[in-house]
N, CA, C and O atoms as CSV, one atom per row, in Angstrom:
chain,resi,resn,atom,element,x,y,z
A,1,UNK,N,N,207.530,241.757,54.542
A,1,UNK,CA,C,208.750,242.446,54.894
A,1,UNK,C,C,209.155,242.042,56.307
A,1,UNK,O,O,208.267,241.609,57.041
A,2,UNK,N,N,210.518,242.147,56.808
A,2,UNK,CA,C,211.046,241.801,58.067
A,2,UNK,C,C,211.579,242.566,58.687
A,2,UNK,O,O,212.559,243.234,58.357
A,3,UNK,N,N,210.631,242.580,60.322
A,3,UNK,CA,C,211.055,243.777,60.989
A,3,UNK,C,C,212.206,243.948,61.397
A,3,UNK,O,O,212.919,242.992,61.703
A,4,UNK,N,N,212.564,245.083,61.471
A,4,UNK,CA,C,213.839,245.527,61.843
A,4,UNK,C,C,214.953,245.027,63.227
A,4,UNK,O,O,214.312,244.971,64.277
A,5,UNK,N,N,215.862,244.810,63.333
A,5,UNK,CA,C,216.238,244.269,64.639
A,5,UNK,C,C,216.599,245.895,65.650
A,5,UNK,O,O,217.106,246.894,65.138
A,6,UNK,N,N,216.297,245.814,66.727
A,6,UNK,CA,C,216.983,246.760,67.524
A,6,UNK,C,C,218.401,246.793,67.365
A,6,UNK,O,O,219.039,247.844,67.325
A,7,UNK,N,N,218.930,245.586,67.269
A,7,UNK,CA,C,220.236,245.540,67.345
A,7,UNK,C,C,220.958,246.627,65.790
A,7,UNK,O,O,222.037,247.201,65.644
A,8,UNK,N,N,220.065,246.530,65.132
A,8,UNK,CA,C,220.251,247.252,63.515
A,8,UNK,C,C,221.086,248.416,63.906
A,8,UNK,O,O,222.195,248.623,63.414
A,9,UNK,N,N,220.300,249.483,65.170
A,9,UNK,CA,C,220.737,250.987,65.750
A,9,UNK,C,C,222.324,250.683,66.018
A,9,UNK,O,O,222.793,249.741,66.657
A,10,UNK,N,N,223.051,251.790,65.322
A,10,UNK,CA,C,224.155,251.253,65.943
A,10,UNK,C,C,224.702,252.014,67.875
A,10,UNK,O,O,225.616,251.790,68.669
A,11,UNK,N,N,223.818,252.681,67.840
A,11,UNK,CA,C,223.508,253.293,69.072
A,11,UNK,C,C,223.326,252.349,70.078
A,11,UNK,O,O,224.098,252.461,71.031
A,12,UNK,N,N,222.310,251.226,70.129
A,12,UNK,CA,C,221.553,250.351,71.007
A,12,UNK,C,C,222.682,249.329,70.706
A,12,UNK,O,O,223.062,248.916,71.801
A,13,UNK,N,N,223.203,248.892,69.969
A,13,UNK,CA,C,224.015,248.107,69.801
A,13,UNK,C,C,225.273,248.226,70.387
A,13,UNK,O,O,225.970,247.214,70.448
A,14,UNK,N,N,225.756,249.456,70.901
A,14,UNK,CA,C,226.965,249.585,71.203
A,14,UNK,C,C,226.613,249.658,72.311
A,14,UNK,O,O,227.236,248.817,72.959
A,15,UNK,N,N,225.649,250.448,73.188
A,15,UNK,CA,C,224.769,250.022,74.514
A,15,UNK,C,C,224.698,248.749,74.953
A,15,UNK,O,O,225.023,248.517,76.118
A,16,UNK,N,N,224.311,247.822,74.198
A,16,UNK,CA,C,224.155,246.336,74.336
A,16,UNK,C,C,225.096,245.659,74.688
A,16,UNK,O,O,225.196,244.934,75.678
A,17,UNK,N,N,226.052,245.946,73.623
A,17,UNK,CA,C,227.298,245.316,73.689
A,17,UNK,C,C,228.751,245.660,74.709
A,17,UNK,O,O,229.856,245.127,74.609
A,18,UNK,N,N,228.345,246.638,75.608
A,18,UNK,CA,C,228.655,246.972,76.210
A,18,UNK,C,C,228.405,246.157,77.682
A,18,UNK,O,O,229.150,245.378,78.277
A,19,UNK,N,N,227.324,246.558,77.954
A,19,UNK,CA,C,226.512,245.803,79.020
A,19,UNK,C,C,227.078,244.742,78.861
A,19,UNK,O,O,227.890,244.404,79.722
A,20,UNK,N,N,226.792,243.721,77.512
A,20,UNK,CA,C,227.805,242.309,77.384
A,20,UNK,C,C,228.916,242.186,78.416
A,20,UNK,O,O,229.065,241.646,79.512
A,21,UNK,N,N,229.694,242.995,77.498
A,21,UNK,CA,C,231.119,242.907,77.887
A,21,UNK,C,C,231.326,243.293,79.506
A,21,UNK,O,O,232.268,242.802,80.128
A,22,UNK,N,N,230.525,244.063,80.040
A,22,UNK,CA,C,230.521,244.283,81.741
A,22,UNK,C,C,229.925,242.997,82.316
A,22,UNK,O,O,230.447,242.463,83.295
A,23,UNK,N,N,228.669,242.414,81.630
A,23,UNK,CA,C,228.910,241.520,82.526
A,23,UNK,C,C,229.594,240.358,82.200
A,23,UNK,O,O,229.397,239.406,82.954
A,24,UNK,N,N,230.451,240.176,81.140
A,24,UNK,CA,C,231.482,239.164,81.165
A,24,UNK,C,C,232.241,239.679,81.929
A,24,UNK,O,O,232.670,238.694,82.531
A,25,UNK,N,N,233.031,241.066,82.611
A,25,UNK,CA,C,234.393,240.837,83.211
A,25,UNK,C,C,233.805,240.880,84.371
A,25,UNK,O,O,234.714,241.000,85.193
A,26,UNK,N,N,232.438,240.841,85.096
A,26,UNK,CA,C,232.027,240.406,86.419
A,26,UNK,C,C,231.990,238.793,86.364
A,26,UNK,O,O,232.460,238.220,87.347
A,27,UNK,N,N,231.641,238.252,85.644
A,27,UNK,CA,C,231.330,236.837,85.550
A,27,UNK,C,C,233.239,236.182,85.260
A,27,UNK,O,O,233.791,235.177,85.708
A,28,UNK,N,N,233.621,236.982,84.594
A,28,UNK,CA,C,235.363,236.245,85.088
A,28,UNK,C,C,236.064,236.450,86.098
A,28,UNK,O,O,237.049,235.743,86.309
A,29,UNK,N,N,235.614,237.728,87.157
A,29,UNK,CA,C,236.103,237.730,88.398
A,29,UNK,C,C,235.527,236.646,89.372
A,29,UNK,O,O,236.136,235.930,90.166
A,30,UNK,N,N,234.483,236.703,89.156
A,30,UNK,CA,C,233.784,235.659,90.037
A,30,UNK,C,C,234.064,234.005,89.231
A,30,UNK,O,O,234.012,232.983,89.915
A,31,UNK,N,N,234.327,233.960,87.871
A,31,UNK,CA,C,235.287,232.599,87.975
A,31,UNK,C,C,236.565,232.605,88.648
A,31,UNK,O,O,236.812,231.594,89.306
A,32,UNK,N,N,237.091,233.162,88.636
A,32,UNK,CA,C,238.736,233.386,88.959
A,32,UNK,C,C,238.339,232.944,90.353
A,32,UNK,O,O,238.541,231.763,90.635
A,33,UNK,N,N,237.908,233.585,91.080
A,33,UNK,CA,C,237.385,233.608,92.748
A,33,UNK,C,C,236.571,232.112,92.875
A,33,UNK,O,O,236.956,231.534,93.892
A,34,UNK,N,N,235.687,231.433,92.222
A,34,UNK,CA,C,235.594,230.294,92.017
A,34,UNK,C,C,236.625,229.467,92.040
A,34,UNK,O,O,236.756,228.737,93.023
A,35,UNK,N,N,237.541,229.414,90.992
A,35,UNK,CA,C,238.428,228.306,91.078
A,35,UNK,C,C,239.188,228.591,91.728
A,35,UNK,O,O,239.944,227.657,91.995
A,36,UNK,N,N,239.514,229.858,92.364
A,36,UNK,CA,C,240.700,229.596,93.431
A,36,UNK,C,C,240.370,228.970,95.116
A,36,UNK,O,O,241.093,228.447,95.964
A,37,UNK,N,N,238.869,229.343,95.067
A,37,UNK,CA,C,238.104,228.443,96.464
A,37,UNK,C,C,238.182,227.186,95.935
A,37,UNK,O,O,238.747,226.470,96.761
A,38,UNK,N,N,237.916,226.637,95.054
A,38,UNK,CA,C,237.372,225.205,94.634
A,38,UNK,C,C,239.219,224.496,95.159
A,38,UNK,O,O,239.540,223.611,95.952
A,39,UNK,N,N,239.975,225.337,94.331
A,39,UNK,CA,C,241.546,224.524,94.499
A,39,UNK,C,C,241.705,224.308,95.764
A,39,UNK,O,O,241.955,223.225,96.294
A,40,UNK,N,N,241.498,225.819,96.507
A,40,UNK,CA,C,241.963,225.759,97.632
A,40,UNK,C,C,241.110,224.617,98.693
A,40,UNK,O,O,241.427,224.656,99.882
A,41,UNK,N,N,240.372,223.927,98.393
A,41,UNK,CA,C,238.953,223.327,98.915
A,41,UNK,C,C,239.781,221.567,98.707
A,41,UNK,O,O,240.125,220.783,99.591
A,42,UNK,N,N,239.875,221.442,97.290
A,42,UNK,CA,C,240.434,220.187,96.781
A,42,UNK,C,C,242.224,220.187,97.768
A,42,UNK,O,O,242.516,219.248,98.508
A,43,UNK,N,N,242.974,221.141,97.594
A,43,UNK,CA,C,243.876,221.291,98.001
A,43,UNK,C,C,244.071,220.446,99.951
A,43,UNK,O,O,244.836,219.690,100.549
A,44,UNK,N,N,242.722,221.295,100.225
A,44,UNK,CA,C,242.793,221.187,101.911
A,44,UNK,C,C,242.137,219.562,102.244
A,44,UNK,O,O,242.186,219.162,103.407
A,45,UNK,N,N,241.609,218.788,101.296
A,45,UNK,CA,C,240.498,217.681,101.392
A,45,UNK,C,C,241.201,216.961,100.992
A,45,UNK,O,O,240.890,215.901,101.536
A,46,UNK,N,N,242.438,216.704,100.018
A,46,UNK,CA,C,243.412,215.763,99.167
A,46,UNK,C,C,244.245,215.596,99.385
A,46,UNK,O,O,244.829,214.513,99.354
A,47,UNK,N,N,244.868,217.236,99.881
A,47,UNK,CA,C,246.459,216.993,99.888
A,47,UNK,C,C,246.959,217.709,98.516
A,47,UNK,O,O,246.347,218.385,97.689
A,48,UNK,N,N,248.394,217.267,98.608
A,48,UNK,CA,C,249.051,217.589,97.578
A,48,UNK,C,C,249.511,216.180,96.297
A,48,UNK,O,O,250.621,215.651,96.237
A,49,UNK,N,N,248.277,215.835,95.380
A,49,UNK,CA,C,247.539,214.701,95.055
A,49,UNK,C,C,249.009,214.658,93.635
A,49,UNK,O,O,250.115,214.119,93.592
A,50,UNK,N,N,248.084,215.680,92.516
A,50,UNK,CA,C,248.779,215.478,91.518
A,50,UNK,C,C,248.748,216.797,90.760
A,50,UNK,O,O,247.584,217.183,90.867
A,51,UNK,N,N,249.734,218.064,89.746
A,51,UNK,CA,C,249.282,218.551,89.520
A,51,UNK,C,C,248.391,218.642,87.986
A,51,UNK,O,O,248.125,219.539,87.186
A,52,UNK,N,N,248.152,217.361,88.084
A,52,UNK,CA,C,247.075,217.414,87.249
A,52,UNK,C,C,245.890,217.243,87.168
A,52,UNK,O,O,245.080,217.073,86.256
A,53,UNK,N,N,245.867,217.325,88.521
A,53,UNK,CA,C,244.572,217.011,88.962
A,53,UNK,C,C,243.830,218.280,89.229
A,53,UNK,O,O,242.604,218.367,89.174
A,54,UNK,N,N,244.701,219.329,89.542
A,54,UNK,CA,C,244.702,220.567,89.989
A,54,UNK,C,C,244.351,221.621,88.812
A,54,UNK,O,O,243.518,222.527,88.825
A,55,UNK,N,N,245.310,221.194,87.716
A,55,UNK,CA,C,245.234,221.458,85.981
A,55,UNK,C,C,243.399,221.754,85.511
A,55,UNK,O,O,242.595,222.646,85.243
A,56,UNK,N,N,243.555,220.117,85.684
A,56,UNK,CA,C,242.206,219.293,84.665
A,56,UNK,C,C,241.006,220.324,86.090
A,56,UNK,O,O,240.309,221.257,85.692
A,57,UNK,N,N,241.003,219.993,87.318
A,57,UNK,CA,C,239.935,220.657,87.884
A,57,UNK,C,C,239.353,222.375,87.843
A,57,UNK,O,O,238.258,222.919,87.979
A,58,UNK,N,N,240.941,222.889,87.542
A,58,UNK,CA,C,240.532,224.571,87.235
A,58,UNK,C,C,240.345,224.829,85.774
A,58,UNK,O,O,239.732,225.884,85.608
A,59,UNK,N,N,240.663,224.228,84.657
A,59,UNK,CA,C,240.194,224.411,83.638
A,59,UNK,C,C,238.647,224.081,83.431
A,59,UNK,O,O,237.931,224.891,82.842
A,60,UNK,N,N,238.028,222.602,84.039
A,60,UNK,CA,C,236.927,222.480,83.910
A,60,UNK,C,C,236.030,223.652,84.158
A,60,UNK,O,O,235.357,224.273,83.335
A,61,UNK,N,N,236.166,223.863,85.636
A,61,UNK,CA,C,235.412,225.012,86.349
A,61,UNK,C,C,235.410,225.751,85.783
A,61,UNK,O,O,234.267,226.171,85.602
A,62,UNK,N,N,236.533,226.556,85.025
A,62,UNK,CA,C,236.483,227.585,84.468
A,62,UNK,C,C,235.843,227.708,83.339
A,62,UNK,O,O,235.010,228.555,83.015
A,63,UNK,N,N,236.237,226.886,82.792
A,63,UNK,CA,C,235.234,226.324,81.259
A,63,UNK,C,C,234.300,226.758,81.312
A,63,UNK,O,O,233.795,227.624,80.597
A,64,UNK,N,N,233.758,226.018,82.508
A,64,UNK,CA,C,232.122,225.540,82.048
A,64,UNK,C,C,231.494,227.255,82.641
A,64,UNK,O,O,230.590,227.895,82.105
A,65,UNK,N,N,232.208,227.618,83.722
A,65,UNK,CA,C,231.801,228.677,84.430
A,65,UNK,C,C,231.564,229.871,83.097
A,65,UNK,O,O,230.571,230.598,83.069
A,66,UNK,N,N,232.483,229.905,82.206
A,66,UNK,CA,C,232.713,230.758,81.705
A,66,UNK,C,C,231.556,231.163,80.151
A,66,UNK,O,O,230.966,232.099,79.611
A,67,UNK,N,N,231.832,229.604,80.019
A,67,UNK,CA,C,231.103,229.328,78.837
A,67,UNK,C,C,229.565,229.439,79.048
A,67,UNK,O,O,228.800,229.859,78.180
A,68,UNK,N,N,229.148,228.976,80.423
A,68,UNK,CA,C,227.640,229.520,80.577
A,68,UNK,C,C,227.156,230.678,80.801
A,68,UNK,O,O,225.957,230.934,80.690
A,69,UNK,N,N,228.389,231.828,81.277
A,69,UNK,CA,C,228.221,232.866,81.507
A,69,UNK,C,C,228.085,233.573,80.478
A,69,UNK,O,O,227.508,234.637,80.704
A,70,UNK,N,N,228.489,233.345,79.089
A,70,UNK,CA,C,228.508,233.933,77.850
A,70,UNK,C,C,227.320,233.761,77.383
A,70,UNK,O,O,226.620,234.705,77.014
A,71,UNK,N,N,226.797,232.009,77.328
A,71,UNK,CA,C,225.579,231.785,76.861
A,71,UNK,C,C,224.601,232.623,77.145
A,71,UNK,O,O,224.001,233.264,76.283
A,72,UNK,N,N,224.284,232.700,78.826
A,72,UNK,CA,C,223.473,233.792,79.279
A,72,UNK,C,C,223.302,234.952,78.882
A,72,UNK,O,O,222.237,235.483,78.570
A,73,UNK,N,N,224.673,235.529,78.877
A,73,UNK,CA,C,225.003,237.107,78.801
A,73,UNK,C,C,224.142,237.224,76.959
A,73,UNK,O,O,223.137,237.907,76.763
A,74,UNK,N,N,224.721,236.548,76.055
A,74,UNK,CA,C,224.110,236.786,74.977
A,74,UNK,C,C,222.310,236.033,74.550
A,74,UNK,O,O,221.615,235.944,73.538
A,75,UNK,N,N,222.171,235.540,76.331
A,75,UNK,CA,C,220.578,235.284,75.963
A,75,UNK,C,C,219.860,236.677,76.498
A,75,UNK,O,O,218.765,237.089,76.116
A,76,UNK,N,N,220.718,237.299,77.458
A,76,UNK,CA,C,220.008,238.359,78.084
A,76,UNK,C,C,220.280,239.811,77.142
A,76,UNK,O,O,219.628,240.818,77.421
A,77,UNK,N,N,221.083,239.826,76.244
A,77,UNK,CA,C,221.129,240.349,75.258
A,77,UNK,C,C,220.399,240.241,74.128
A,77,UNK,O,O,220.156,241.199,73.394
A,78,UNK,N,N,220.105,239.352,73.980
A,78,UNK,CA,C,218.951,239.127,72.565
A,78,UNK,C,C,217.893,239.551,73.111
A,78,UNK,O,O,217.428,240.500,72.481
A,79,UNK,N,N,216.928,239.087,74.581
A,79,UNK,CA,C,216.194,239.209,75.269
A,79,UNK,C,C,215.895,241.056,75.427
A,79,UNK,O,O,214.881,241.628,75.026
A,80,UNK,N,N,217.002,241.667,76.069
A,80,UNK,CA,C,217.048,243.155,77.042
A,80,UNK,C,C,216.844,244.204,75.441
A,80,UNK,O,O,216.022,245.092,75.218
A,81,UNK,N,N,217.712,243.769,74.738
A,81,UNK,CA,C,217.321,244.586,73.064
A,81,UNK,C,C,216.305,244.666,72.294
A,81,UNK,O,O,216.282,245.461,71.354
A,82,UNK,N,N,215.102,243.680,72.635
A,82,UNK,CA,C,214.107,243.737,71.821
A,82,UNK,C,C,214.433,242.857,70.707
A,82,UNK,O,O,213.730,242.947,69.700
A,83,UNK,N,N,215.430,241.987,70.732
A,83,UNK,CA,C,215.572,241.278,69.088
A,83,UNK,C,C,215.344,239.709,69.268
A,83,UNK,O,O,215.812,238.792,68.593
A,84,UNK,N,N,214.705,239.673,70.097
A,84,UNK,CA,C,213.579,238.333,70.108
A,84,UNK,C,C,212.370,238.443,69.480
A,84,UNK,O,O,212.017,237.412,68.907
A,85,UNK,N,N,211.554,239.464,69.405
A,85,UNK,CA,C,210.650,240.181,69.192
A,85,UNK,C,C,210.791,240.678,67.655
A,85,UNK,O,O,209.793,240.467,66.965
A,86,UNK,N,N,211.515,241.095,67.238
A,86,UNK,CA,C,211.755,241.163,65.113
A,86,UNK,C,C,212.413,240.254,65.169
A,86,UNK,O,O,213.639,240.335,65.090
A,87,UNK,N,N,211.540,238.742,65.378
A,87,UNK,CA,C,212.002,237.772,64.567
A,87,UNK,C,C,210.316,237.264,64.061
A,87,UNK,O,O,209.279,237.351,64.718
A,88,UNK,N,N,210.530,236.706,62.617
A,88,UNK,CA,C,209.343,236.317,61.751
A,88,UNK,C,C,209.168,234.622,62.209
A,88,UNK,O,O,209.934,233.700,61.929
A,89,UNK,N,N,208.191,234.586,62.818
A,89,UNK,CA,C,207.948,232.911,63.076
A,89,UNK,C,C,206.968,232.429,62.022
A,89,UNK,O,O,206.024,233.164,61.733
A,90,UNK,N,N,207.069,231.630,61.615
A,90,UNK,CA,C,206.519,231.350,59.959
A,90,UNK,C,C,205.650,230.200,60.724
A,90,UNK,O,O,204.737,229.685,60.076
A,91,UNK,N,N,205.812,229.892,61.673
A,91,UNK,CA,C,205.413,228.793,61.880
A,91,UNK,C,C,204.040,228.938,63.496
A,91,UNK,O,O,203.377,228.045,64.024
A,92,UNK,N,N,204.092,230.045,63.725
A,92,UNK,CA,C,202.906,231.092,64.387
A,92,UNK,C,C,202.049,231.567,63.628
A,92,UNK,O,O,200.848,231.779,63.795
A,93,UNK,N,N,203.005,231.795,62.419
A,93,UNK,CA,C,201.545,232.218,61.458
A,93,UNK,C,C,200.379,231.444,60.608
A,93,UNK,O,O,199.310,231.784,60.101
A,94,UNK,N,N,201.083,230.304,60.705
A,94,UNK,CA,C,200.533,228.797,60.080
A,94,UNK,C,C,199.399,228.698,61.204
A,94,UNK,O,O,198.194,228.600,60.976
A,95,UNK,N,N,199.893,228.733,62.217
A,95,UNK,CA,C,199.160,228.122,63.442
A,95,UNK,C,C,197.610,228.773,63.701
A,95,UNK,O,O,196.512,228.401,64.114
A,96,UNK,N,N,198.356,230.165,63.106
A,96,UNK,CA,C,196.907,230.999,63.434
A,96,UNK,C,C,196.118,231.649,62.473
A,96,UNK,O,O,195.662,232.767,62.714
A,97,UNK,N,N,195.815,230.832,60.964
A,97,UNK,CA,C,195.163,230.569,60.258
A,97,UNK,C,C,194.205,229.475,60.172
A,97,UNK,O,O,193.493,229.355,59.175
């Protein structure tokens, strides 16, 4: 049989998912505040170049800023819930026979 996930509760789950979502809108203030130093940085070091240069550089940042911040947020979520832990490794149990 397969243990149960924490995440199952819909109690802990809405707890969880909460926390998520707080620390995504900390992690998009602090992108926002990122790319507006980074512009303002490229801005003062370049000049007034191209605005697509300006485009392509705050989307990247933001991207990537954003997109790792999610990754995390839902590793520290699988992690902080206990649902790393009810998972069946089939392949631990091989090992330790």
């Amino acid at each position: 049989m397969f243990p149960r996930s924490p995440l199952d509760d819909p109690e802990k789950a809405a707890y969880a998912w909460a926390r998520y979502r707080r620390i995504m809108r900390w992690m998009m203030l602090l992108t926002v505040t990122l790319v507006a130093g980074s512009l303002w940085v490229l801005y003062r070091s370049n000049g007034l170049v191209s605005i697509h240069m300006y485009i392509a550089a705050a989307l990247g940042i933001g991207f990537t800023m954003l997109l790792t911040s999610a990754l995390m947020g839902l590793l520290f979520l699988s992690s902080g819930t206990g649902h790393d832990e009810s998972i069946v490794d089939k392949l631990e149990e091989e090992r330790n026979r």
